[in-house]
Z-matrix of the N, CA and C atoms (Angstrom, degrees):
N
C 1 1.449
C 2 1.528 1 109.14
N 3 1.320 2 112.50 1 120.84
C 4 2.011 3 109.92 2 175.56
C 5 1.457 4 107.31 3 -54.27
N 6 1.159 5 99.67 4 166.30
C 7 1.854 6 96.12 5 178.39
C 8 1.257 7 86.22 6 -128.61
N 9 1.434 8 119.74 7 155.58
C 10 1.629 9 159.15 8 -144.58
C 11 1.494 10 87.27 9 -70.48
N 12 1.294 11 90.68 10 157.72
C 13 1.499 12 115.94 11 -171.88
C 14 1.630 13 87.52 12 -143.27
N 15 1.430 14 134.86 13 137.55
C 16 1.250 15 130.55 14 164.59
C 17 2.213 16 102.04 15 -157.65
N 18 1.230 17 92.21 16 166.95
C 19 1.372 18 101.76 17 -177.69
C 20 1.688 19 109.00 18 -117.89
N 21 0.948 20 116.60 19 156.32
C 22 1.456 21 117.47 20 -166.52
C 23 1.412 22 118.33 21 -168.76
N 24 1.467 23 108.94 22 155.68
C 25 1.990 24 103.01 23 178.32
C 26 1.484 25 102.01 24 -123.28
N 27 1.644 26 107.10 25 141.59
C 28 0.958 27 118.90 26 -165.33
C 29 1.455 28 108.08 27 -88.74
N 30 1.874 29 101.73 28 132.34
C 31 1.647 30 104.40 29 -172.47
C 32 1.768 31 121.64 30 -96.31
N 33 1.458 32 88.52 31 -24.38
C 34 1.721 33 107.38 32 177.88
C 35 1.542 34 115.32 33 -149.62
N 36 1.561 35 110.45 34 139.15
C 37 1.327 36 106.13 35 168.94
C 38 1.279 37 98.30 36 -138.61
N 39 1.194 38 132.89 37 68.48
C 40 1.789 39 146.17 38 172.06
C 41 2.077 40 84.53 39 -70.09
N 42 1.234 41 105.51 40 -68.34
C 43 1.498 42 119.55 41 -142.94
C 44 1.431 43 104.77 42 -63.84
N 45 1.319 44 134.06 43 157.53
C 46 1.686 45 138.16 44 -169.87
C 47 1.307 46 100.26 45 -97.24
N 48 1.096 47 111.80 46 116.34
C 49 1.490 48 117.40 47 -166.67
C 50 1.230 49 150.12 48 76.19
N 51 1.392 50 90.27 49 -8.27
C 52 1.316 51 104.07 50 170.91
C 53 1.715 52 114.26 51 -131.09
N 54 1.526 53 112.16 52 177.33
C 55 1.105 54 113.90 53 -156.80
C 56 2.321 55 101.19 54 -156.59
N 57 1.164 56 114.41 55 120.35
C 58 1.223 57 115.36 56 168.29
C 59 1.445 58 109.41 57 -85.08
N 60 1.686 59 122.51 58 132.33
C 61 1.104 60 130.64 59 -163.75
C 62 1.697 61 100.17 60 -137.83
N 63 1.517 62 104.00 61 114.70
C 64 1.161 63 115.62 62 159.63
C 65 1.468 64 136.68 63 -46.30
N 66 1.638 65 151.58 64 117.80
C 67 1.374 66 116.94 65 -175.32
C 68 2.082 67 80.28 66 -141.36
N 69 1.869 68 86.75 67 126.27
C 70 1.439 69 92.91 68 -170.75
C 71 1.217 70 104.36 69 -115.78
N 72 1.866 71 118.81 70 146.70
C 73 1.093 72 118.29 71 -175.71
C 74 1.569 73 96.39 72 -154.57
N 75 1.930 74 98.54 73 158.92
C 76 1.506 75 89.51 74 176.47
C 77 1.748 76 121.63 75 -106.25
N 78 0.734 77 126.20 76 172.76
C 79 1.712 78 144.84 77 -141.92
C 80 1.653 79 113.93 78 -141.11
N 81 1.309 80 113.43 79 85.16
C 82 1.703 81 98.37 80 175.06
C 83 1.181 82 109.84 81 -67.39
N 84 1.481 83 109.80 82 145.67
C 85 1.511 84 109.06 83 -175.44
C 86 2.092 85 94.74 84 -94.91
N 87 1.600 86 107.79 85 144.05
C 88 1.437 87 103.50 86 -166.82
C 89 1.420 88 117.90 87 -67.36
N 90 1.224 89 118.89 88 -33.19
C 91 1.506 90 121.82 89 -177.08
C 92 1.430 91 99.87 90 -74.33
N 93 1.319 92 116.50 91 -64.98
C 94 1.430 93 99.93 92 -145.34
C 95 1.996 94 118.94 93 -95.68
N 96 1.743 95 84.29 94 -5.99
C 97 1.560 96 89.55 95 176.24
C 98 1.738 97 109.30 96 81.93
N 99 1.090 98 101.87 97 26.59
C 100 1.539 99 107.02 98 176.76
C 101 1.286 100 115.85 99 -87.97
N 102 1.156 101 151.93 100 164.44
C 103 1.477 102 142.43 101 168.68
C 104 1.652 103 97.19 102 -124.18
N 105 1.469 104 93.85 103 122.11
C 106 1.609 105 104.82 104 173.61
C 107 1.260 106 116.15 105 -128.18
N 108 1.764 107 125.00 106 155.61
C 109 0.989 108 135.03 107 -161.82
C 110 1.257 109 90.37 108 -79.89
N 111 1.463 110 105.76 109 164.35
C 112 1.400 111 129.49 110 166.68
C 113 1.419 112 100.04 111 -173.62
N 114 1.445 113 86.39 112 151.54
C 115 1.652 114 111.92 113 167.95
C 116 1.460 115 136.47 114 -131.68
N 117 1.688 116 116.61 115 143.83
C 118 1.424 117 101.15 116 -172.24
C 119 1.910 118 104.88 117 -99.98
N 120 0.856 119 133.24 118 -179.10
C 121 1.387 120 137.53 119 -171.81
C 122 1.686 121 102.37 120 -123.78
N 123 0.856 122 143.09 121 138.01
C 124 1.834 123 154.52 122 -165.88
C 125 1.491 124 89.91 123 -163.56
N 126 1.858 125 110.96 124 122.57
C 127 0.940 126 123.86 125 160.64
C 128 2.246 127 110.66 126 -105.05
N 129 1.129 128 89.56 127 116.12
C 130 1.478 129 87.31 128 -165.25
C 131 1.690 130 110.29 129 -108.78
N 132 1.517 131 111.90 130 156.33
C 133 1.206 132 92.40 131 177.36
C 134 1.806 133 109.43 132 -123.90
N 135 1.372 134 101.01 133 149.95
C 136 1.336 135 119.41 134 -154.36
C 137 1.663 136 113.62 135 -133.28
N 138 1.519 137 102.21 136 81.39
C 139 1.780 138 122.56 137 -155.90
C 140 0.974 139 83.67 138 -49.39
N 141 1.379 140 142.06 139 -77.33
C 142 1.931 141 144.00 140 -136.33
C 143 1.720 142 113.58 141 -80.19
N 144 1.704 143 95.21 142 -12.02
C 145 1.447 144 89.97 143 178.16
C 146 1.862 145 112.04 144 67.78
N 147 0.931 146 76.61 145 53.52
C 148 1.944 147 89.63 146 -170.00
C 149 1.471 148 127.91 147 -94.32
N 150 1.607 149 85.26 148 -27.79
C 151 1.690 150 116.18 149 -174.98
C 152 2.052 151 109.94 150 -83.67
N 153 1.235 152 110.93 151 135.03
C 154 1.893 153 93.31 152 160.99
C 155 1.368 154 92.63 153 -146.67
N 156 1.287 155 116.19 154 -173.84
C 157 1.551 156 150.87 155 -156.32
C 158 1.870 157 105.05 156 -41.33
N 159 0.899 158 147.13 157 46.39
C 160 1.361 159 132.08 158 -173.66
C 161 1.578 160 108.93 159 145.10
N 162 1.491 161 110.66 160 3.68
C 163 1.489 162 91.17 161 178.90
C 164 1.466 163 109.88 162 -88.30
N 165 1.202 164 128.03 163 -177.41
C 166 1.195 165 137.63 164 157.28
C 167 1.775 166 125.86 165 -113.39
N 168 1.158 167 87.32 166 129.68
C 169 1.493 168 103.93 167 -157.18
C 170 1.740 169 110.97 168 -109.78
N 171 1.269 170 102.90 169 167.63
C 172 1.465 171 101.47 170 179.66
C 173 1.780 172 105.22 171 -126.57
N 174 1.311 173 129.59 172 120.97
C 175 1.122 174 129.04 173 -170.35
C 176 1.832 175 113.40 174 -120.05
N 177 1.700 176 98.38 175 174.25
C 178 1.526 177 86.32 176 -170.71
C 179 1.523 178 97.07 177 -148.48
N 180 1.492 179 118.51 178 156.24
C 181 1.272 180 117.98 179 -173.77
C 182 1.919 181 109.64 180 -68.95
N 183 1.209 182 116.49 181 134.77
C 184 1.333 183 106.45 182 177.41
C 185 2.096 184 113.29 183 -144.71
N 186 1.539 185 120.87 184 155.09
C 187 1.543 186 100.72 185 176.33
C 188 1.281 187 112.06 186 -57.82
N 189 1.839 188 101.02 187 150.56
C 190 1.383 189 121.51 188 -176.73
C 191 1.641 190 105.38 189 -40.74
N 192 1.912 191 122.01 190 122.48
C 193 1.456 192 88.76 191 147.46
C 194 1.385 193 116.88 192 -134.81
N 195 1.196 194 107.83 193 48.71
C 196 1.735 195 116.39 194 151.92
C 197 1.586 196 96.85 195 -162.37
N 198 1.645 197 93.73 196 -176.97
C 199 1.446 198 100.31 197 169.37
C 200 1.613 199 135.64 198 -27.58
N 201 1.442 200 82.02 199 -46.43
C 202 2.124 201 103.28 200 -173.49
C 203 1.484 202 99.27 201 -117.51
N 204 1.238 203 136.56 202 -24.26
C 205 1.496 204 114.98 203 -166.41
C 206 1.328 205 124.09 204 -92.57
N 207 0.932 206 125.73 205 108.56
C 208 1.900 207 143.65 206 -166.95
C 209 1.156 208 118.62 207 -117.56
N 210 1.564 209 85.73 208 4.93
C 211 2.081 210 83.61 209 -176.24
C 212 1.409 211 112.97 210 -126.88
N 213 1.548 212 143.09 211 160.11
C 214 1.634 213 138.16 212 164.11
C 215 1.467 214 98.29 213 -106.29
N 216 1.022 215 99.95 214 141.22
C 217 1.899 216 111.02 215 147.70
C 218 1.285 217 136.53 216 -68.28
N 219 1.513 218 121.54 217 85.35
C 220 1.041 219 120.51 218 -178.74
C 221 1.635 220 125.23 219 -62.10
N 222 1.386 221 105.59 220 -24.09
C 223 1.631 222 109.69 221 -174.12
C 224 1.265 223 130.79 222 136.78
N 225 1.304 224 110.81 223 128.85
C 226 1.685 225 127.24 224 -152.03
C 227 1.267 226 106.14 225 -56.36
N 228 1.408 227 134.65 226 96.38
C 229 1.320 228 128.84 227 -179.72
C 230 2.000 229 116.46 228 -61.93
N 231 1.413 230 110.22 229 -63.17
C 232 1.826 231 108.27 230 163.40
C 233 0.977 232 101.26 231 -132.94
N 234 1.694 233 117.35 232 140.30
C 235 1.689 234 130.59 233 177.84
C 236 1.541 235 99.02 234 -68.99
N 237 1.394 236 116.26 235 170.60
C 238 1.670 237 130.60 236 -157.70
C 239 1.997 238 85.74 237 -88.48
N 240 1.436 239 96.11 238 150.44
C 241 1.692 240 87.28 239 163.26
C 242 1.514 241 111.32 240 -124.17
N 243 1.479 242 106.99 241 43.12
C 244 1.324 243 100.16 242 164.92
C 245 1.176 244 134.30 243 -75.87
N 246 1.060 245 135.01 244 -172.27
C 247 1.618 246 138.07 245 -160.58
C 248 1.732 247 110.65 246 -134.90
N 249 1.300 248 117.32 247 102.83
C 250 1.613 249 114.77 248 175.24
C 251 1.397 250 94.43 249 -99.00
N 252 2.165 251 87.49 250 107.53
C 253 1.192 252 104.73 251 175.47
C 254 1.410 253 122.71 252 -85.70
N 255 1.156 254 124.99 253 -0.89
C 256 2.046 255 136.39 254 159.46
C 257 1.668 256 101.25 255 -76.77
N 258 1.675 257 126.09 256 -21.21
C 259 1.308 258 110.70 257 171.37
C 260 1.737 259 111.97 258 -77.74
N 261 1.430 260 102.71 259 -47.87
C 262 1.541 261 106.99 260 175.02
C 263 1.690 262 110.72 261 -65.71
N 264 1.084 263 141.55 262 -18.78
C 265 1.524 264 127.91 263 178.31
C 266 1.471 265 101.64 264 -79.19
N 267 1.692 266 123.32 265 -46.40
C 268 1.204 267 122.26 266 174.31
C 269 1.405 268 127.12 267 -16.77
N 270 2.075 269 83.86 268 -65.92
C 271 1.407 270 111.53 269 -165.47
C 272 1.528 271 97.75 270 -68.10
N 273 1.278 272 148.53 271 -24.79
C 274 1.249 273 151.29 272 -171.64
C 275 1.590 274 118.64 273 -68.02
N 276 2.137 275 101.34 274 -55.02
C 277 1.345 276 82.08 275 157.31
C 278 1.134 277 152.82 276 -115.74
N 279 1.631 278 102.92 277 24.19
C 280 1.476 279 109.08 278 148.50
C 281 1.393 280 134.83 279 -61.85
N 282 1.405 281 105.51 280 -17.09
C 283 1.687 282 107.12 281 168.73
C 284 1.541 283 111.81 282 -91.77
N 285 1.291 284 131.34 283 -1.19
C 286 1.199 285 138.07 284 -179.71
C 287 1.339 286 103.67 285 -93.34
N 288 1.659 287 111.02 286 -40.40
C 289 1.568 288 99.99 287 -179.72
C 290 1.707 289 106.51 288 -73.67
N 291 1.463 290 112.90 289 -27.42
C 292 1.147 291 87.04 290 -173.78
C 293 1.628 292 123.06 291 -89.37
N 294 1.625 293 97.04 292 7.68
C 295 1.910 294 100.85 293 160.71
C 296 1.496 295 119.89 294 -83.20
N 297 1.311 296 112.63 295 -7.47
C 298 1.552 297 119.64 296 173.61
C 299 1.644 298 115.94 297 -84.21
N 300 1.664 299 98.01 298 -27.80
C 301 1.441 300 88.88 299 -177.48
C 302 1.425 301 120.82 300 -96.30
């Protein structure tokens, strides 16, 4: 039997090697015919540390090797394009101090 192939965005990477991976899908609800979000949780592990906060990743079913991790990292599909705005103010006034001096 192949084992799972799924895509996912990454919610946390505190942990060394590993990585919690979001995988969202929608859900009719039975009565009323609504479609609601939901999400599953995949804790995956990610040797090179390749993965961070917002990318989206591509993962694969693999044996348990901890408590929670059931999944490998196959490979960073697009990096996050967020903005660390305490890195850009930094960088701002260090170039200001160095137009003063």
């Amino acid at each position: 039997m192949p084992k799972k192939v799924v895509i996912g965005v990454v919610t946390k990477d505190k942990m060394d090697k590993c990585r919690r991976v979001e995988i969202g899908r929608l859900v009719r609800h039975p009565k009323y015919g609504k479609y609601l979000r939901r999400k599953t949780v995949c804790h995956v592990h990610d040797e090179e540390n390749a993965s961070h906060v917002g990318d989206t990743v591509e993962i694969v079913e693999c044996r348990p090797k901890s408590k929670l991790k059931r999944w490998d990292l196959v490979r960073v599909v697009s990096k996050s394009q967020a903005v660390d705005i305490a890195a850009m103010r930094a960088a701002s006034r260090a170039k200001q101090s160095e137009g003063e001096s």
